[in-house]
C-alpha positions in Angstrom: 164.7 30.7 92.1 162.1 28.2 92.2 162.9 24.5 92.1 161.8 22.6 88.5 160.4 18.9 88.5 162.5 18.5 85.4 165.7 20.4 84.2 167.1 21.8 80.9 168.5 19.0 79.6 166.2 16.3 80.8 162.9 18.1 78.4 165.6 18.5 75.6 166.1 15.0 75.8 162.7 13.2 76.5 161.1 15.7 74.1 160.5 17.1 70.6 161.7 20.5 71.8 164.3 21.7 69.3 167.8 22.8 71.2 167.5 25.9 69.4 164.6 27.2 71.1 165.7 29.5 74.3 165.7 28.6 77.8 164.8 32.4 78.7 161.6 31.7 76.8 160.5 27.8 78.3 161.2 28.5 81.6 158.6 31.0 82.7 156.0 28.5 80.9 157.7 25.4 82.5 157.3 27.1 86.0 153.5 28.0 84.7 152.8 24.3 83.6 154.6 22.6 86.8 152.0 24.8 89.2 148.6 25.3 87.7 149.2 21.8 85.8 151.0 19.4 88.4 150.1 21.1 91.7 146.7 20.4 91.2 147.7 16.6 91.0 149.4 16.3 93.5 147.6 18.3 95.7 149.5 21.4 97.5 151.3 19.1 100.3 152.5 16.8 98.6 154.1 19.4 96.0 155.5 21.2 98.8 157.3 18.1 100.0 158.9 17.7 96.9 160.0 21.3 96.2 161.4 21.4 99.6 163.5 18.4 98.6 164.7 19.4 95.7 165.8 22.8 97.0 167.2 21.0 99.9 169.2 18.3 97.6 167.4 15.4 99.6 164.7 13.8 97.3 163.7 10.3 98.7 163.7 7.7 96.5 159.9 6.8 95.9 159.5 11.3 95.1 162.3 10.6 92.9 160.3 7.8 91.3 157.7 9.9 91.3 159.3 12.6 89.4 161.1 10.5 87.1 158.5 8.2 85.9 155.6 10.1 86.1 155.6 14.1 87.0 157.7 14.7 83.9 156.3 13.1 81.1 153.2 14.7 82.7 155.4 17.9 82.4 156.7 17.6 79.2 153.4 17.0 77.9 151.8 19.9 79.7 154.7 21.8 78.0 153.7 21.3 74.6 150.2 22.5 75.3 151.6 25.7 77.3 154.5 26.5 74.3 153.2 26.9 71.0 151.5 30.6 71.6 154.5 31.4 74.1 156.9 30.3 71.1 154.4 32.2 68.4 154.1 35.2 69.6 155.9 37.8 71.7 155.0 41.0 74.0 157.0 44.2 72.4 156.3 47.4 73.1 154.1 48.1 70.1 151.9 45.1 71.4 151.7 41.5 70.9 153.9 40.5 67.6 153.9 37.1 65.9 157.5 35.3 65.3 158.6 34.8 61.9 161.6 33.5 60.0 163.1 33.5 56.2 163.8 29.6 56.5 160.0 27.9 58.1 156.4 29.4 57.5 154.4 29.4 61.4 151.7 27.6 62.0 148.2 29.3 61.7 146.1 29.6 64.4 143.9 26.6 63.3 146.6 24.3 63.4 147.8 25.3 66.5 143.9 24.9 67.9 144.2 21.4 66.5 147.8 20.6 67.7 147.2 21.9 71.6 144.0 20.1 71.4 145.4 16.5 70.8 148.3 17.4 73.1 146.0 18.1 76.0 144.2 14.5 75.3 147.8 13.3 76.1 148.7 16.0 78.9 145.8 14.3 80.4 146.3 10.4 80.2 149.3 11.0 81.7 148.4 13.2 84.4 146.2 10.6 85.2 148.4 8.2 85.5 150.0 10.2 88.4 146.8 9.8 90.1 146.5 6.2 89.5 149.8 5.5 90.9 149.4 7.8 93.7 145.8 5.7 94.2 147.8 2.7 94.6 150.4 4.1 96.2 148.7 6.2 98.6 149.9 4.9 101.8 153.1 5.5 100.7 152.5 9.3 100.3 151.1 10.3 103.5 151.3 14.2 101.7 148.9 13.2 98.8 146.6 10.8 100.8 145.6 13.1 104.1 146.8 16.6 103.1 147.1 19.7 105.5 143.7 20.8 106.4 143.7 24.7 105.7 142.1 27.2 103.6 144.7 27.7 101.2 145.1 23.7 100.7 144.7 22.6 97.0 143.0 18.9 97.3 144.8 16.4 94.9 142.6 16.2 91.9 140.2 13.1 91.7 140.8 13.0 88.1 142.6 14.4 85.6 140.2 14.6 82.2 138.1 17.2 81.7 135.8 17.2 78.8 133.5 20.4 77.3 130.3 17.7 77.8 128.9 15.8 80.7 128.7 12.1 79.1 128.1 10.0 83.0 127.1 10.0 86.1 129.0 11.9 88.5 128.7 11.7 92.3 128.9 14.8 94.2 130.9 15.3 97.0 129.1 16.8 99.8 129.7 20.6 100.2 132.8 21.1 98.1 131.9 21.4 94.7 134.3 18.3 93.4 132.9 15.9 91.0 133.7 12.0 91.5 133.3 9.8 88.2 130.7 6.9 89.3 131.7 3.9 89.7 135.7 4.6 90.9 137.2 1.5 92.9 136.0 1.8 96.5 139.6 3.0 97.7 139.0 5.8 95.9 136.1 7.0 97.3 137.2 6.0 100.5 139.7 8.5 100.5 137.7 11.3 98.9 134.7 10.4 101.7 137.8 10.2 104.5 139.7 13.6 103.5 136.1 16.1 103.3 133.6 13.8 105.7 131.3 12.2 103.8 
């Protein structure tokens, strides 16, 4: 079983998730969210470090500060985005079936386009606060500020907003393909220019 950066009961109570709605069914998209959302923040040592603790029961205090105050509202965020076609529609054998019931009317795919859309804006402002604080915070997390060097490493990201349009400048980093907003506090692109070389 893999380990969770949040359990049952902590996203039914830090979250609009109705107690109604079925574990069976969250879980698969919690485990979704927490590695193709969070990994990519933290970067994949850093994320290993903490699974390892949490399987092992022995969480140190700034990870569990870490977790608490920042990975999961990240999470729960992230889980809104992820839910709403998980929670919609279902995989039967006669193909992909929406969810209905006699007592609510489902959203249509419009307003679940705009919902997910404005939740993302969120998931994002506080995924980057994760990356602010591990900024400031970075030689206090020797996993997120030098990261194993191998091929299957995933770099922490440099930031966590992505947008459909280029609106500013943007440094490239040298050979890797990762895009640096101009102008970041020198630390920043310190440890970017200290990690690949530049």
């Amino acid at each position: 079983m893999k380990a969770l950066f949040i359990t049952e009961q902590v996203l039914l109570d830090n979250s609009v998730l109705n107690e109604n709605i079925s574990y069976a069914l969250v879980r698969p998209t919690l485990v979704k969210a927490q590695e193709m959302r969070i990994q990519p923040i933290l970067g994949s040592t850093l994320y290993t470090e903490i699974v390892t603790q949490i399987n092992n029961n022995s969480v140190t205090a700034l990870n569990q500060t870490l977790l608490d105050d920042y990975i999961q509202p990240a999470l729960i965020q992230w889980m809104y985005y992820e839910l709403p076609s998980v929670l919609a529609f279902r995989f039967m054998n006669k193909g992909m079936v929406r969810r209905s019931s006699e007592e609510s009317t489902p959203m249509s795919m419009e307003e679940i386009t705009r919902l997910t859309d404005r939740v993302k804006n969120d998931a994002e402002w506080y995924s980057e606060r994760i990356t602010r604080y591990l900024i400031e915070h970075r030689d206090e997390y020797p996993a997120w500020n030098i990261p194993a060097a191998a091929l299957d490493t995933i770099y922490p990201n440099p930031t966590n907003y992505n947008a459909g349009m280029v609106l500013e400048t943007r440094t490239r980093l040298r050979g890797i393909g990762l895009d640096l907003p101009a102008g970041y506090p020198d630390p920043y692109n310190a440890y970017y220019g200290r990690l690949f070389g530049s």
